[in-house]
C-alpha positions in Angstrom: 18.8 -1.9 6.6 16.3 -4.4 7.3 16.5 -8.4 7.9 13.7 -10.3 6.2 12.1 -10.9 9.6 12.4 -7.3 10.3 11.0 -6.0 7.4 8.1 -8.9 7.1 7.1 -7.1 10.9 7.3 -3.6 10.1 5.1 -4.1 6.9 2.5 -6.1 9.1 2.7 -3.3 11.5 1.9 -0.9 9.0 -1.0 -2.9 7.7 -2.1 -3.0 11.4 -2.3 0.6 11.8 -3.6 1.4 8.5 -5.5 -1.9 7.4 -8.1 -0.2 4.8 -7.6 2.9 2.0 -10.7 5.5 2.4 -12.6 3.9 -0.5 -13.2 0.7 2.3 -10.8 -2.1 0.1 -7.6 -3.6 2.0 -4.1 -1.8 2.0 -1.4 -3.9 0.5 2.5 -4.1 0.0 3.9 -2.7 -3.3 6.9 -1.9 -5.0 7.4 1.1 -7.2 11.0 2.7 -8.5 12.7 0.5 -5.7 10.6 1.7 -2.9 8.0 0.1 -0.2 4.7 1.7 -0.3 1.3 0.6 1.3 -1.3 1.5 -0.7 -5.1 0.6 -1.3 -5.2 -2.5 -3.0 -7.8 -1.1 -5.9 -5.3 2.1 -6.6 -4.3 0.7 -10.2 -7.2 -1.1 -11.0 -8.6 -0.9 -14.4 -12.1 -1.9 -14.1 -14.5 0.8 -14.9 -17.2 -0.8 -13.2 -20.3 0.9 -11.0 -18.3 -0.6 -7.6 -14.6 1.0 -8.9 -16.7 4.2 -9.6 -17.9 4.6 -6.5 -14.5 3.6 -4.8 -12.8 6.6 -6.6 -15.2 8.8 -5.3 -13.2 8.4 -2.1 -9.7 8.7 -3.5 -7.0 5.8 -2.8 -4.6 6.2 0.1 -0.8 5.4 -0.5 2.1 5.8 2.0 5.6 5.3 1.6 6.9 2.6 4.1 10.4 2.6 2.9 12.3 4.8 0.3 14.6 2.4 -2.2 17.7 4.0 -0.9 16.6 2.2 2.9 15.3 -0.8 1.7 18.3 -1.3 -0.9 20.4 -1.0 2.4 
C-alpha cells in the first residue's frame, strides 16, 4: 500500500497531530500482530516507580495507524 517515503510521512503526520499520550510522555511508532499503531511511549513500561505511577493515573493513548492487512500491502 505504502512506499517507504510514504509511509515514513504519514507516521510523522500522525506524530504531528497527536505528539504526546494523556500521561504528558511522547507518542511513538510500534508494531503489534503486523499492525502500525502510535501509542505513548511509556504504555509497556515496567517500572513501578512514583513517576510511572503517576503517569498511569492518566491512562496511555494508543491508535491504530495502519491495520497489518494495509501495511502488508
Amino acid at each position: 500500500m505504502h512506499h517507504d517515503r510514504s509511509l515514513v510521512g504519514y507516521i510523522e503526520s500522525a506524530i504531528d497531530r497527536t505528539p504526546f499520550c494523556a500521561c504528558g510522555a511522547p507518542m511513538v511508532p510500534a508494531e503489534h500482530d503486523g499492525a502500525l499503531f502510535l501509542e505513548c511511549a511509556t504504555h509497556d513500561d515496567d517500572r513501578r516507580g512514583v513517576i510511572a505511577r503517576v503517569r498511569a493515573l492518566f491512562g496511555h493513548d494508543r491508535q491504530l495507524l495502519l491495520a497489518a492487512e494495509e501495511l502488508a500491502a
